[in-house]
C-alpha positions in Angstrom: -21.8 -5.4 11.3 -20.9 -1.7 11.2 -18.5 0.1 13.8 -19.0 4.3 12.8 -17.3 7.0 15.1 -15.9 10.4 14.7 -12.9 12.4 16.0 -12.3 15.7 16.4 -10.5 17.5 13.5 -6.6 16.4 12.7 -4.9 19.2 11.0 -1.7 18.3 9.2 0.0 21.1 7.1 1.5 20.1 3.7 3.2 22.2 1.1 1.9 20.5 -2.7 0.0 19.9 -5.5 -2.2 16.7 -5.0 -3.5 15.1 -8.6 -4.9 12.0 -7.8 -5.3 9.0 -10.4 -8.8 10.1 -12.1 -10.1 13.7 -12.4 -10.7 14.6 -8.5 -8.0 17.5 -8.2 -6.8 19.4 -5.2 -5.1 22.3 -6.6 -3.8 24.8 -3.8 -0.6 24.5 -2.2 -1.8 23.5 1.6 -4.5 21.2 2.8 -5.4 19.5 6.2 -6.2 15.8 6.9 -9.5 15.0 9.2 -10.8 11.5 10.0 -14.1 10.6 9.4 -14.9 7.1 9.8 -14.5 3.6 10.0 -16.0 0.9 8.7 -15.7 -3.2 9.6 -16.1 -6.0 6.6 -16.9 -9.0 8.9 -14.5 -11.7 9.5 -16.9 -14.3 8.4 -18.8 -12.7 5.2 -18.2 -14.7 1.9 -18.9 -13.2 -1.6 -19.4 -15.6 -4.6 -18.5 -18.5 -2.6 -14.9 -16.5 -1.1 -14.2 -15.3 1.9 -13.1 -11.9 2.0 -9.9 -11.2 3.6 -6.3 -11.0 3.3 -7.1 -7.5 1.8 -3.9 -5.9 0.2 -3.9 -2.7 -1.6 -6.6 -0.3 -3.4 -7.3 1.2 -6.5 -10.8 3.0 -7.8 -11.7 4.0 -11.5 -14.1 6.7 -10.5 -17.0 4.1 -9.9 -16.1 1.1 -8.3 -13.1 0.2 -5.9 -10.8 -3.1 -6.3 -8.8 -5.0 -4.0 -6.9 -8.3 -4.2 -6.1 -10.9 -1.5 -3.1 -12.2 -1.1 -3.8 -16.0 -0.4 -1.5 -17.8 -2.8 -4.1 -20.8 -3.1 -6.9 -18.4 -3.9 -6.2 -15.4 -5.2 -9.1 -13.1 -6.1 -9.6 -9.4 -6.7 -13.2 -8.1 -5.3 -14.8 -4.8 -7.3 -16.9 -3.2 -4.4 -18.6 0.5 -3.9 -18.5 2.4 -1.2 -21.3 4.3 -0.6 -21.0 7.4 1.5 -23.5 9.9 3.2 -23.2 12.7 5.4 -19.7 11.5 5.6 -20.0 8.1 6.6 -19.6 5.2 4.7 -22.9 3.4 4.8 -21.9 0.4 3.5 -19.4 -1.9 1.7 -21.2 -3.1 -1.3 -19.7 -6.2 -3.3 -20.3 -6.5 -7.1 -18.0 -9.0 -8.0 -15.3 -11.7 -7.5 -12.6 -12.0 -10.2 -10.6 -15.3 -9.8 -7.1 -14.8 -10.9 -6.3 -17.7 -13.6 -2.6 -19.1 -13.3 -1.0 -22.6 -12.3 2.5 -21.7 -12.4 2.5 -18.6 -10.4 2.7 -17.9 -6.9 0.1 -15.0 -6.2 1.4 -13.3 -3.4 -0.5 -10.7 -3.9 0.0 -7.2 -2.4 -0.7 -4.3 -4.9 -3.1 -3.9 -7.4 -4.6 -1.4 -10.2 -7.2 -1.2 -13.2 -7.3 0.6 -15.6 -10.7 1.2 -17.0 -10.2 2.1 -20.5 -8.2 -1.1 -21.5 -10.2 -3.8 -18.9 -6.7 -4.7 -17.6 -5.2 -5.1 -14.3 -1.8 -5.2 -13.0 -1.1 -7.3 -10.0 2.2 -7.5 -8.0 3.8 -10.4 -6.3 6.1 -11.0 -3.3 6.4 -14.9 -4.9 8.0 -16.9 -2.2 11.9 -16.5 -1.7 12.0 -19.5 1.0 10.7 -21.6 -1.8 12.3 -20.5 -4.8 9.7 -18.7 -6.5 10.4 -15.3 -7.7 8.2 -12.4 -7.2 6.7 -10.6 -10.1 4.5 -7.7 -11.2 1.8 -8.8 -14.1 -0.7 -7.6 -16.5 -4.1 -9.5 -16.6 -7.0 -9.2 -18.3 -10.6 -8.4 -16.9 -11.2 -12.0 -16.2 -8.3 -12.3 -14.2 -5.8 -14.4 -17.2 -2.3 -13.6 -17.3 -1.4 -11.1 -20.5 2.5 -9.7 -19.7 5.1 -9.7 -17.5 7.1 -6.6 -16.3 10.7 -7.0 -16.9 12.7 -6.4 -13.5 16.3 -5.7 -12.3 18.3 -8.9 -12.0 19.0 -8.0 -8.2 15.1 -8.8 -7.5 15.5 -12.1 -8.5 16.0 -15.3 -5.9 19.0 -16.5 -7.7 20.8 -13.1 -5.9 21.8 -14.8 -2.4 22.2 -11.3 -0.6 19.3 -10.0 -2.0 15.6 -10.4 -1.3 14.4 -11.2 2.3 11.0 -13.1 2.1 8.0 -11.8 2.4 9.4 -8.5 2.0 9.2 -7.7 -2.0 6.4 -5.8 -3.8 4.0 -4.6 -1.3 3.4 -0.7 -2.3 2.2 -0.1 -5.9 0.6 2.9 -7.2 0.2 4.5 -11.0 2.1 7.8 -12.6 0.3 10.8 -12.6 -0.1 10.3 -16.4 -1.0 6.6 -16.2 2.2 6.0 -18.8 3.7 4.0 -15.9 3.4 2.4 -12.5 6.1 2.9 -9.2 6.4 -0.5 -7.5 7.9 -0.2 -4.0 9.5 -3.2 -1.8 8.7 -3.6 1.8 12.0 -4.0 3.5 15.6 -3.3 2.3 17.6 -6.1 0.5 19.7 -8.1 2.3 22.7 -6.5 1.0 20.9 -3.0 0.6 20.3 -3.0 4.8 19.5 -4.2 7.5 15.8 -4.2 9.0 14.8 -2.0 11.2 15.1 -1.3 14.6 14.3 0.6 17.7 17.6 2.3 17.3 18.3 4.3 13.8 19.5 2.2 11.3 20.2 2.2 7.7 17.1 1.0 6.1 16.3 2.2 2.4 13.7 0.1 0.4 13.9 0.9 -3.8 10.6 2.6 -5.6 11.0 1.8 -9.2 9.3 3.2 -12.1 8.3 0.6 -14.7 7.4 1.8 -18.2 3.3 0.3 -19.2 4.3 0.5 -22.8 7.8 -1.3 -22.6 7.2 -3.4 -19.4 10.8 -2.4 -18.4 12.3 -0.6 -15.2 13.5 2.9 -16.2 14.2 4.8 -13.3 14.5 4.2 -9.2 15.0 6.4 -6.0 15.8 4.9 -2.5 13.6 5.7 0.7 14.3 5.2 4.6 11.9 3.0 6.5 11.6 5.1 9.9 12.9 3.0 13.3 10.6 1.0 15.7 8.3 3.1 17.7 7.1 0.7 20.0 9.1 -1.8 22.4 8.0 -5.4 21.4 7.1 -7.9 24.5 7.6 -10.9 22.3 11.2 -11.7 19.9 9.1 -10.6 16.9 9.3 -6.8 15.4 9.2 -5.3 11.9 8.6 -1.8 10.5 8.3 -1.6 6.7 6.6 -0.1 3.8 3.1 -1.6 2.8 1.4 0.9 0.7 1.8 4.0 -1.5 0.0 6.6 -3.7 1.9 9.0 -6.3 0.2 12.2 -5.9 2.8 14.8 -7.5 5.2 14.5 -10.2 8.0 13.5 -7.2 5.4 12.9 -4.6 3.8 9.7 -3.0 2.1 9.4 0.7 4.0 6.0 2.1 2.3 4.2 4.4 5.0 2.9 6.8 3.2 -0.1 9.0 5.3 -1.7 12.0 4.3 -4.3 14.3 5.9 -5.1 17.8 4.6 -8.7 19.4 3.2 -9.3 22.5 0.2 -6.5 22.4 -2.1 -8.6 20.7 -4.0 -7.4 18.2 -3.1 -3.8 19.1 0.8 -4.8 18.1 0.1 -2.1 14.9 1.4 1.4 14.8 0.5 2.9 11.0 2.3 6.3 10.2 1.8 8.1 6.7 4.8 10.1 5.1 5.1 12.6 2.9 8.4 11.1 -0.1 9.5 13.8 -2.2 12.1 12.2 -4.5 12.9 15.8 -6.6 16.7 15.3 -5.2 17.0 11.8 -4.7 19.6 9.7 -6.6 18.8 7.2 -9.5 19.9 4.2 -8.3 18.2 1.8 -10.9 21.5 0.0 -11.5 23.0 0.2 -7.8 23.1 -3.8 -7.1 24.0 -2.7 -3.3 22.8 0.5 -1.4 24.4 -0.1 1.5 28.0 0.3 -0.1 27.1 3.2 -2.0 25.1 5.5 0.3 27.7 8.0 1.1 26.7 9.0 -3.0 23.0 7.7 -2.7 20.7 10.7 -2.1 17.4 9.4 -0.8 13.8 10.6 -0.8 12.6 13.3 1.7 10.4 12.2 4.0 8.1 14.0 6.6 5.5 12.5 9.0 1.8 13.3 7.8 -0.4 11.3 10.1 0.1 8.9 13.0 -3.1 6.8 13.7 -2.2 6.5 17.2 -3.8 10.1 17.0 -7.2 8.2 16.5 -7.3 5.5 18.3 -9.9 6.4 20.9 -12.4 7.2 18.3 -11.5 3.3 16.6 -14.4 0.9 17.0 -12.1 -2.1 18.5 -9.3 1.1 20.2 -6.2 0.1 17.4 -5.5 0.9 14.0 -5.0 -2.7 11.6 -2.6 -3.8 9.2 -3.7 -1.2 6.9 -1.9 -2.2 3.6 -4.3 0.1 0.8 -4.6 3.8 0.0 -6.2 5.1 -2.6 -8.1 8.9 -3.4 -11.6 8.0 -3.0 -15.1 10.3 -4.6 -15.4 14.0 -3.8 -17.2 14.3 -0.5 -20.7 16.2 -0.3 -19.0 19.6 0.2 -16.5 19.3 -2.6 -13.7 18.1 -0.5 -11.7 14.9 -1.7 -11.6 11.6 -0.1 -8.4 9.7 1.1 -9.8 5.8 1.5 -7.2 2.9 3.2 -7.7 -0.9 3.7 -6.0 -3.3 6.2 -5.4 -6.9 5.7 -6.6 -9.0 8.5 -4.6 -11.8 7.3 -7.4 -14.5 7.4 -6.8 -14.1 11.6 -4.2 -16.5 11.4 -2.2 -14.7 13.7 -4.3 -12.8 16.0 -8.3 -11.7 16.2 -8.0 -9.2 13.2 -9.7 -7.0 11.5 -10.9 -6.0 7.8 -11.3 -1.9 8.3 -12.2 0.0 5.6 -10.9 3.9 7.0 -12.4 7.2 5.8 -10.6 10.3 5.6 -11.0 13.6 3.9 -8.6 16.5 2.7 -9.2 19.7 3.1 -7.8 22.6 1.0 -6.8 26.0 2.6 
């Protein structure tokens, strides 16, 4: 089942250099965003015997695309290609199922990357919090077996009482421009960090923190500001957080800031990407508690890039999903680069969900 439309082109300014994790390059200082096209992974298909959802994060080694789910009693990452023509995607190709091996662990799983040259992974976790189980960031091999652990600040641990909220850890992941390192960014403040946020301003910073590969061990962190509510809920449920990221430039990520108001159903969504630029912003690696120190915390910079409400009309189903993965796609037939993102239907425990695979392409002036 395929759902392909286009829109009309969405021009957003940016002032940057854009290097994206393998040798695709945009190298002037301004480039617009236009969507392309979208593309449904049934709620019912199975690969090797798993069904495919619960689809959390993207990475792409030049050839083939990898995603994990994040269903503690099953977790899997699925390598896939995505072929595209004329600037469609024509299909959502599935080439293998890597179970990941562990019986200790609780695989929450919301980020992921490969790196080709070694045949390892690294995987984060949100763990469980309500249960005790700490959340983690990992290094497996190809086969999905657990090799190292990344060493993290005590403050992410559950044993700090005012510190993680559940569910809310390590959901945006993304390598250094060099590959020496990986940021790992958490999806709602800490307890004692903030408070969540709302449809009034409030003070919300979530940590990125830069982990060495070599060392496995934190080095340096910057705080960012979740945005406020956009959308009134009908229902006593709301949340805006952080649920994907992609380091572009030395201080530069897109953020993908996903909120979700109850009582619309499954149109409950509103997906809005940001420009961070962290040049200025304040170390605060060994900060146990933003919230006391931010009159001397300088955060990132953010600016709005793209609002998917924009595109909604030119959706298949009319709503953007719980789009959780960004990664910089193949160059597109006219030399242009490609911007792909992922949602995570969650299994449709919650609502009638959907696994959309969104194209997009950037265009240099």
């Amino acid at each position: 089942m395929k759902y392909i439309r286009f829109s009309k082109l969405l021009f957003f300014p940016l002032i940057f250099l854009l290097i994206s994790c393998g040798s695709a390059r945009i190298t002037k200082n301004s480039i617009k965003i236009k969507f392309l096209d979208e593309y449904i992974i049934p709620a019912d298909y199975e690969f090797e015997g798993h069904l495919v959802g619960g689809l959390s994060d993207l990475d792409y080694d030049g050839t083939y695309f990898y995603t994990v789910t994040d269903n503690p009693r099953n977790p899997v990452i699925f390598k896939f290609s995505i072929p595209i023509e004329n600037y469609k995607i024509q299909d959502i190709v599935f080439d293998e199922a890597i179970k990941i091996h562990s019986d200790t662990l609780v695989f929450d799983s919301e980020g992921i990357l490969y790196h080709p040259d070694s045949n390892v992974f690294i995987v984060s976790s949100e763990g469980s919090i309500n249960n005790n189980k700490n959340p983690f960031i990992t290094s497996l091999t190809g086969e999905g077996t657990v090799i190292h652990h990344f060493e993290l600040p005590e403050y992410f641990s559950v044993s700090n009482e005012k510190g993680l909220r559940h569910n809310a850890v390590f959901e945006g992941l993304s390598w250094n421009i060099d590959k020496e390192g990986i940021w790992a960014a958490t999806e709602l403040p800490m307890i004692s960090d903030g408070a969540k946020p709302k449809l009034y301003k409030t003070y919300s910073p979530v940590r990125f923190t830069y982990f060495d590969t070599a060392g496995k061990k934190p080095i340096k962190q910057f705080a960012y500001k979740l945005d406020r509510l956009r959308k009134v809920p009908l229902l006593p449920f709301s949340i805006n957080g952080l649920s994907g990221i992609l380091k572009i430039a030395p201080h530069q990520f897109i953020v993908i800031e996903r909120a979700f108001s109850a009582g619309y159903g499954s149109k409950g969504n509103r997906i809005r990407l940001y420009l961070s630029d962290a040049r200025e912003a304040t170390n605060t690696l060994y900060m146990k508690n933003l919230r006391s120190n931010k009159k001397a915390i300088i955060p990132a910079k953010k600016q709005l890039l793209f609002d998917f409400k924009s595109v909604k009309k030119h959706l298949s189903h009319g709503f953007i999903d719980n789009i959780e993965g960004i990664v910089l796609g193949p160059r597109l037939p006219n030399g242009n680069q490609s911007l792909i993102l992922i949602s995570d239907n969650n299994f449709n425990s919650f609502s009638n969900q959907i696994n959309q695979v969104i194209l997009m392409e950037i265009i240099e002036n």
